[in-house]
C-alpha positions in Angstrom: 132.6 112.6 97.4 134.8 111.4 100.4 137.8 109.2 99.7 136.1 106.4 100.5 134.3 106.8 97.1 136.4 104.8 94.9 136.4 101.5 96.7 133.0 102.0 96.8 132.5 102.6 93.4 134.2 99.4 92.7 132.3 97.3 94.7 129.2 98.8 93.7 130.4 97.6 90.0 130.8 94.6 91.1 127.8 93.9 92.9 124.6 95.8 91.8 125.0 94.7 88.1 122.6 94.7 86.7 120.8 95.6 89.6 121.8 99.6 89.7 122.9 99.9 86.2 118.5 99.4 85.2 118.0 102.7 87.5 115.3 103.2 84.6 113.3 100.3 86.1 114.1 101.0 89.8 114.5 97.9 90.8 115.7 97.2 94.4 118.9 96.0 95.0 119.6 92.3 95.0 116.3 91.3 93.5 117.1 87.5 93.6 115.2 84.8 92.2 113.3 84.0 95.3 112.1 87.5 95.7 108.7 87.8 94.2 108.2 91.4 93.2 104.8 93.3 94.2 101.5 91.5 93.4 103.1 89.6 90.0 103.6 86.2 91.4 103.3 85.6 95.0 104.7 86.1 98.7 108.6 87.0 99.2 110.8 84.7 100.5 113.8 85.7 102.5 116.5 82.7 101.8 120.1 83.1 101.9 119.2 86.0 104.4 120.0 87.2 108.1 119.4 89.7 110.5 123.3 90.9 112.0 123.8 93.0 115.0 127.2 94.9 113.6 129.2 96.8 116.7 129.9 100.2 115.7 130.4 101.6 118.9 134.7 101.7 118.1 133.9 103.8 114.8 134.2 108.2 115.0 130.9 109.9 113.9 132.8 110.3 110.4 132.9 106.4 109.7 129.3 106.5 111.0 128.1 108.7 108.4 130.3 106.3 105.8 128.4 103.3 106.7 125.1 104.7 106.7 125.9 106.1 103.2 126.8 103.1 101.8 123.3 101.9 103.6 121.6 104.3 101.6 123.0 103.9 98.2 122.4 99.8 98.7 119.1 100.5 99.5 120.0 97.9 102.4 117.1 97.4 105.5 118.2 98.9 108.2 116.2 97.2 111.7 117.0 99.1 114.7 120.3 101.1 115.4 121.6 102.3 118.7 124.8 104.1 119.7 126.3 100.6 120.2 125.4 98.9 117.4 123.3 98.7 114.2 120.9 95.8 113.1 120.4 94.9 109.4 119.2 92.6 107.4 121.7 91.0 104.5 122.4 88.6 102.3 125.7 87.2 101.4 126.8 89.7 98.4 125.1 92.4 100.4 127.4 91.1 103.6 131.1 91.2 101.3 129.8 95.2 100.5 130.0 95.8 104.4 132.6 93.7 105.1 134.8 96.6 103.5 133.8 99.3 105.7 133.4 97.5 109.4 135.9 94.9 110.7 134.4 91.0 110.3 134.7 90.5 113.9 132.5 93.6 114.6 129.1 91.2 113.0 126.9 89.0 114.7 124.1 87.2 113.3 121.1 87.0 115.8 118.8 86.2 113.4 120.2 83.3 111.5 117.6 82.1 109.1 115.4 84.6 108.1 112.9 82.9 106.2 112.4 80.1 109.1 111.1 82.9 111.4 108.9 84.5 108.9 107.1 80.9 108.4 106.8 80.9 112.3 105.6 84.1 112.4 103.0 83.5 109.3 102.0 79.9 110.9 100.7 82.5 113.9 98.2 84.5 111.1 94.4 83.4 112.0 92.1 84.4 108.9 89.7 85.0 110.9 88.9 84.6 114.4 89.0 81.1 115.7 85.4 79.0 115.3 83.5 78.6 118.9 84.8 74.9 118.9 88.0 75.4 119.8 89.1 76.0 123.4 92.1 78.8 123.9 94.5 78.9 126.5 96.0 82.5 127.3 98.7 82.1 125.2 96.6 81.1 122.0 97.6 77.5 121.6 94.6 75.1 121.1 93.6 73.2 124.4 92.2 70.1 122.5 95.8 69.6 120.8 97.3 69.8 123.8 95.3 67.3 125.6 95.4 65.1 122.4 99.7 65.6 122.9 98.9 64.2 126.3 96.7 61.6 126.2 99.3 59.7 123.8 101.8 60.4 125.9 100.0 59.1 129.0 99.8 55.5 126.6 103.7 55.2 126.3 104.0 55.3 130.1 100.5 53.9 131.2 102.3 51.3 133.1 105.1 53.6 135.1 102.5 56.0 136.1 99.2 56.3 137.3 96.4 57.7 135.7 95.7 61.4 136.4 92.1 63.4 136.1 91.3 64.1 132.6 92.3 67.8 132.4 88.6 69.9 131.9 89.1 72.8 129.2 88.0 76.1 130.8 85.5 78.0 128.9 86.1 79.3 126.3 85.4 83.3 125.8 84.0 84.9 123.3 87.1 87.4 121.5 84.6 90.1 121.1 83.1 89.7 124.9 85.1 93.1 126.0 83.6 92.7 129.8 87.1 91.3 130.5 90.4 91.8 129.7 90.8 88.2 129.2 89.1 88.2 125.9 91.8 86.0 123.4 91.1 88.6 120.7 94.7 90.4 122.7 96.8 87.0 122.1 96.4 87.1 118.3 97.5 88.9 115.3 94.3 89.9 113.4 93.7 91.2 110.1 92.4 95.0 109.6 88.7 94.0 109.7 89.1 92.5 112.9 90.4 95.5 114.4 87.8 97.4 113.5 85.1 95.4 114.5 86.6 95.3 117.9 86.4 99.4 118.0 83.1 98.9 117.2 82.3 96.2 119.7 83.8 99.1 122.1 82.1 101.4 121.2 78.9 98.6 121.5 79.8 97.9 124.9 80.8 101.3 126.4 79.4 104.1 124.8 76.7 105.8 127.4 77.7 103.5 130.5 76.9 105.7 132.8 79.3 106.3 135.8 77.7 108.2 139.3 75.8 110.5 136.8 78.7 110.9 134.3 78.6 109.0 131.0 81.1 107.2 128.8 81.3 108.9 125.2 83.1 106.7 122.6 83.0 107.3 119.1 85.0 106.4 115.8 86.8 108.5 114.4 87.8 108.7 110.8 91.1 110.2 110.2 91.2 110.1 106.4 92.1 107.6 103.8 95.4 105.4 102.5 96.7 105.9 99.0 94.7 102.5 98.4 91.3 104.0 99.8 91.2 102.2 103.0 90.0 103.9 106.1 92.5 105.1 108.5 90.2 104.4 111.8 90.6 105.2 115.2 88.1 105.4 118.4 87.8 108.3 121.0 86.2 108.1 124.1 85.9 110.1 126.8 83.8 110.5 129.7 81.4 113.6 130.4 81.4 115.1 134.3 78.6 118.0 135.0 80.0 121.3 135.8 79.7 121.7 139.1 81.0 117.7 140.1 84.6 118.1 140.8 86.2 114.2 140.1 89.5 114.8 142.5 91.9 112.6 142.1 94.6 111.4 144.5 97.8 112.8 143.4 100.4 113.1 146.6 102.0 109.9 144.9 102.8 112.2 141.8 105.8 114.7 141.0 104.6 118.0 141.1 108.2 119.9 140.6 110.2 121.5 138.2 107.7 123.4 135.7 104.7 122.0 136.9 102.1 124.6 136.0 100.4 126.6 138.6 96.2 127.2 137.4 98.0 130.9 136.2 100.0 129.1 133.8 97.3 127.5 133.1 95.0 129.9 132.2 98.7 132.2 130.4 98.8 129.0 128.3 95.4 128.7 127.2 94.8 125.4 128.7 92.0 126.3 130.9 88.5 125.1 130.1 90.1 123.6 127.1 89.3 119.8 126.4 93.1 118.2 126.5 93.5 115.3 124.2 96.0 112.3 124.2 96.4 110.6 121.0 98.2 107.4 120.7 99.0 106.0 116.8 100.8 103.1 115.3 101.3 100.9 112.1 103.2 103.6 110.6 105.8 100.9 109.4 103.7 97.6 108.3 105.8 94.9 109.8 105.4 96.1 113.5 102.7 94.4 114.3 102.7 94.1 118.2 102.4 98.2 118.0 98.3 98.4 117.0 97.6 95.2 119.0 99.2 97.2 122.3 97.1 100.6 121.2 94.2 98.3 121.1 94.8 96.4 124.7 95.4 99.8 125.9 91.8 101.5 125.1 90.3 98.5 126.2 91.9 98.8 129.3 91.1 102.1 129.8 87.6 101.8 128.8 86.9 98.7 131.1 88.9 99.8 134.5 86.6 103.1 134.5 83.4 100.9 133.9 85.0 98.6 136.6 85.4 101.3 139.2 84.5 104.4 138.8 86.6 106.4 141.6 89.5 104.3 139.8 92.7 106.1 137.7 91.2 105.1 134.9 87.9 106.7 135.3 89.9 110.2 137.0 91.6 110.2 133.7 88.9 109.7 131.4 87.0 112.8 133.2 90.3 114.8 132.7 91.6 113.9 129.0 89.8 112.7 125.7 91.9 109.5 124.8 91.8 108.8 120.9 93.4 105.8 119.8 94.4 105.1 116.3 96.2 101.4 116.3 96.7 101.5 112.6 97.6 104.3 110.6 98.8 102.4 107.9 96.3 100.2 107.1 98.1 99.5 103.2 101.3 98.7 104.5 100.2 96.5 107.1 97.7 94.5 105.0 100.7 94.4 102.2 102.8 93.1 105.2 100.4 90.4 106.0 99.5 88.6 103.1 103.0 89.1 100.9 105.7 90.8 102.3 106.6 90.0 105.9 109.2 92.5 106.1 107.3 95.3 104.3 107.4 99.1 106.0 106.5 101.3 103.9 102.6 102.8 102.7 101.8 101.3 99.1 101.9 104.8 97.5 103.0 105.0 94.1 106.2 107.2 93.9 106.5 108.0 90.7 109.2 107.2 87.9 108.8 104.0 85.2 109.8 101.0 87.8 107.7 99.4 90.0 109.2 100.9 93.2 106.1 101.8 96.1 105.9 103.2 99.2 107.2 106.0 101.4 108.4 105.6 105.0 105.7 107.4 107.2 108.0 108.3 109.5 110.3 110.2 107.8 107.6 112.4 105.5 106.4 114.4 108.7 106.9 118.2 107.9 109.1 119.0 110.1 113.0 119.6 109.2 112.4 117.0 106.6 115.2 116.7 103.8 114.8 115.2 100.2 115.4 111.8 101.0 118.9 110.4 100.1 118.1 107.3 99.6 116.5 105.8 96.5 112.4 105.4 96.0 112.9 101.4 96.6 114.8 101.9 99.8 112.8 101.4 102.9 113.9 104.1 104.4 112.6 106.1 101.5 111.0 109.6 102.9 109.7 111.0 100.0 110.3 113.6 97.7 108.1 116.6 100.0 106.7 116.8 103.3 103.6 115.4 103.9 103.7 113.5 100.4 102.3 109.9 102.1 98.2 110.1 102.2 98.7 109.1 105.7 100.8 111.3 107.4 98.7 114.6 105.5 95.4 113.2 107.1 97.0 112.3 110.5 98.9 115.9 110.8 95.1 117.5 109.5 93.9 116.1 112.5 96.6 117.2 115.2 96.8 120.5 113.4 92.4 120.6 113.2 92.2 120.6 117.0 91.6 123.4 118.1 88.3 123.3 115.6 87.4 120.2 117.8 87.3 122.8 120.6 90.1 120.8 122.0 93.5 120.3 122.1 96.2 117.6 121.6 98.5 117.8 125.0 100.0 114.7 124.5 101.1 112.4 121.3 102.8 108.2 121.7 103.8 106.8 118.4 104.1 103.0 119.2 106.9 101.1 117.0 108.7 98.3 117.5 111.3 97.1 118.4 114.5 98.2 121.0 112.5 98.6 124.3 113.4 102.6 124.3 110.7 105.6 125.3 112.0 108.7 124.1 111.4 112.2 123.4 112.0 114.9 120.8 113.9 115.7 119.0 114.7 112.4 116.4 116.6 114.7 113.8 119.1 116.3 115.4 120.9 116.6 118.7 121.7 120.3 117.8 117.7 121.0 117.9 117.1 120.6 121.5 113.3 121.1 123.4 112.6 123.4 126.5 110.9 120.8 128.3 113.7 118.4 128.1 114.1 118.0 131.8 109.9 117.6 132.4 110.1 115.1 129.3 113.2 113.2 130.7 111.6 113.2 134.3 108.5 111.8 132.8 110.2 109.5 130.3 112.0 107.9 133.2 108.7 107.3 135.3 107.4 105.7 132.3 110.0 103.4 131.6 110.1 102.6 135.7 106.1 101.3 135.2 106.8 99.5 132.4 109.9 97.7 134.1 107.9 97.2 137.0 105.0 95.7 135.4 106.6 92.7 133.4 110.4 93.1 134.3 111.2 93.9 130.7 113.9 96.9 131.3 113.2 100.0 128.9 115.4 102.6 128.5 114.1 106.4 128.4 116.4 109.2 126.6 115.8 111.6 123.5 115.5 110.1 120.3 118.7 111.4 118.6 120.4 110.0 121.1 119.0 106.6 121.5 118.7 105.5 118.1 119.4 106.4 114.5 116.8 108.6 112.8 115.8 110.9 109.8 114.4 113.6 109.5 110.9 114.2 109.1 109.8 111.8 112.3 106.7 112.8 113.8 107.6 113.3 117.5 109.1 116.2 116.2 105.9 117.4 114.1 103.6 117.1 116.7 106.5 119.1 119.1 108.0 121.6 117.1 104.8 122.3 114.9 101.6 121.5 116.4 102.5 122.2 119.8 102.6 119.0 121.9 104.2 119.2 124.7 104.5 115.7 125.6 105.4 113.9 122.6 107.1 110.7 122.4 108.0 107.5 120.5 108.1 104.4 121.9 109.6 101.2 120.6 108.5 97.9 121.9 109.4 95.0 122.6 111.8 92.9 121.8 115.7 93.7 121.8 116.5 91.7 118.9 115.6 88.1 119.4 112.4 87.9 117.5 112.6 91.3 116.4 109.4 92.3 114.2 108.5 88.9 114.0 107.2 88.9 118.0 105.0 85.4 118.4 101.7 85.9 119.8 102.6 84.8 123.5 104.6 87.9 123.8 101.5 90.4 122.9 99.8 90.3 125.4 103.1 91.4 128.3 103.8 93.7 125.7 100.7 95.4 125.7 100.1 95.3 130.0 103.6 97.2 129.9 102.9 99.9 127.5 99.3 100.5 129.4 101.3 101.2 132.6 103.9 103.1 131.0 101.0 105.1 129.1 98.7 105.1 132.6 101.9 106.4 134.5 102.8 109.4 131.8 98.9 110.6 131.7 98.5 110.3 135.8 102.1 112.5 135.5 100.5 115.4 132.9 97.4 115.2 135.0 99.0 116.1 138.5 101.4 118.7 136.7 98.7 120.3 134.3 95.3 119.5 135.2 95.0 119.6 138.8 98.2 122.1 139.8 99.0 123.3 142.9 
């Protein structure tokens, strides 16, 4: 062990009794009073807890590796990391540990009572969808309250002001009216059954609108199932163009240098006459909840701009590329992360050994230059103990891996994740493993990143993975690029940059989302002028 091994020790002693010294039990560390284990008594509280941005942009690679060990043997939750700095969540004996390895100076707390956001960010939580009664504004907040606010405000200064017009609540629409992107369904937070009765309700309103003698296909698609035996759903629409009507498609607008490929390469690479397929997932961590809300907005989207117009980017793209969408590929985790654990990430498999540790972190069990997993079974960053161990990673990579029995195949893969505001491509693992198409992916990454900037003004910042953030291995960017093929694979973390962190309130989905679609518009509209209609 490196010489840092006996102070650690020492502390470790010190801290993690009797927490490490019942390994029989795995028990996480720091199990505190307030923390309500599993299912036994209720919903975890995080008191006496924060979130710190810690500097570590002054440390070599070598005290790097220290600190992330000592991460890993406290089994400590680990947020977002950059090469600037490194976000995670502590409390105050947790805090002392680090304090021995990083200088006091180099934390910030930008999350400074835990628990407070959590409540704000539960308070959000509808049941269900709201009753017909109530009047929503965009944002989600109830009309009638507001006006209620106002009308007894109006009585305190009824003599310094006149009287205004009564303010007349706008209609309200129905969430599941998908005619318009309006619909307040996208400035919620909705429970799993919600999300799939809106894919149905797509599927409801779309499926065979026929477009100039084309017509929509949308179907559901059922991926497999979660450890719990819940469906893993996703929908899949595309629409169908006879033979002999050729869609064009404006592209003078779009790059076509570097490796575009010529109809040659085309046909070399087995891509002509070939169905191409762009697959978007999320939910593979629980807690990032803006991720299958965007997936959603962005089908919708899709779905309603070709209905809208049929000569419209939407409707080229639809002719050109199947576009499945699977918001939530852990449907365990998230439900878990709803209704007990906020800050949950992991599935809810059952890992073995006598404790009551669960879960393994879906993004580090994809089979690609995975490692055993350093960290204990309760960490969060806990990938397994094989590849492809999770229920939910085996059925997703099934499904990359099946398409060619589809009669199609997957060009392009977006795992949505929040949060940092990056786009990036493979590889996550390792530097040292570096892809061909890095300068296409870059090129692409940044046109991305420009669409989303220029949608909202939210700045995103485009790079390869290993060098953006902190990974393991076994991320799935580099699955579906080093094993199944897909040339344009990325990962995408959304908004914010720390302030809310997973906890985003509701008012911020719906930017979130109209960025991502014109970041994900932008990268198709680039594979299409490149691959699909080459010069």
């Amino acid at each position: 062990m490196r010489a840092f091994a006996p102070t650690l020790t020492l502390l470790l002693s010190l801290l993690v009794v009797p927490s490490l010294a019942s390994t029989t039990d795995q028990v996480p560390f720091d199990v505190s009073s307030n923390k309500l284990a599993e299912d036994k008594v209720g919903v975890e509280r995080y008191d006496d807890e924060k979130v710190w941005r810690i500097d570590w942009s002054g440390l070599s690679h070598e005290k790097r590796k220290e600190v992330m060990h000592v991460v890993e043997l406290l089994d400590l939750d680990v947020w977002h990391t950059t090469q600037r700095s490194i976000d995670i969540r502590l409390n105050s004996r947790e805090l002392e540990v680090l304090y021995g390895y990083i200088p006091q100076e180099a934390f910030q707390p930008f999350i400074d009572d835990l628990q407070s956001l959590v409540d704000l960010s539960n308070d959000a939580i509808d049941p269900q969808i709201p009753s017909s009664e109530t009047n929503l504004s965009e944002d989600g907040e109830d009309e009638a309250g507001d006006l209620l606010k106002k009308k007894k405000k109006k009585g305190k200064n009824r003599k310094s002001k006149p009287k205004p017009k009564p303010k007349i609540p706008s209609p309200r629409i129905d969430p599941y009216n998908l005619t318009t992107i309006d619909t307040p369904f996208h400035d919620k937070f909705h429970p799993l059954n919600e999300m799939y009765k809106f894919g149905d309700t797509l599927i409801s309103t779309f499926n065979d609108t026929h477009l100039n003698g084309s017509g929509i296909d949308i179907r559901q698609v059922d991926i497999g199932r979660t450890w719990e035996n819940e469906t893993i759903r996703g929908w899949s629409a595309k629409i169908h163009t006879p033979l002999d009507q050729d869609p064009g498609y404006p592209t003078a607008s779009l790059s076509r240098s570097g490796s575009g490929r010529s109809r040659a390469g085309r046909e070399e690479e087995g891509l002509e006459g070939v169905e191409l397929e762009f697959v978007v997932i999320a939910g593979q961590h629980g807690r990032e909840w803006v991720g299958p809300s965007s997936a959603l907005y962005f089908l919708h989207h899709l779905l309603l701009r070709a209905t809208e117009d049929p000569k419209s980017d939407s409707a080229i793209l639809l002719r050109s590329f199947r576009f499945t969408v699977v918001p939530q590929i852990n449907p365990d985790g998230y439900a878990y992360s709803r209704d007990k654990s906020r800050m949950w990430r992991k599935n809810r498999q059952d890992v073995g050994g006598k404790g009551s540790c669960l879960g393994i972190d879906l993004n580090a069990n994809w089979g690609y230059k995975w490692q055993h997993s350093k960290s204990t079974a309760c960490s969060e960053g806990y990938g397994g103990r094989e590849a492809f161990e999770a229920y939910e990673t085996k059925a997703m990579s099934e499904y990359l891996a099946g398409a060619g029995e589809r009669g199609n195949r997957v060009r392009a893969f977006v795992d949505l994740h929040s949060y940092g505001q990056l786009f990036m491509f493979p590889f996550a693992h390792s530097c040292d493993d570096f892809p061909p198409d890095a300068e296409m992916l870059m090129e692409a990454g940044l046109g991305v990143a420009k669409a989303m900037r220029t949608k909202q003004g939210e700045g995103y910042e485009a790079g390869q993975a290993c060098d953006l953030t902190y990974r393991a291995p076994g991320d799935a960017i580099d699955y579906t690029y080093g094993v199944t093929d897909v040339r344009w694979s990325y990962s995408a973390e959304l908004r914010d940059t720390g302030t809310y962190g997973f906890m985003l309130p509701p008012k911020l989905i719906r930017p979130t989302a109209d960025e991502i679609t014109a970041g994900l518009m932008y990268l198709a509209k680039f594979i299409y002028a490149l691959e699909v209609n080459p010069p």
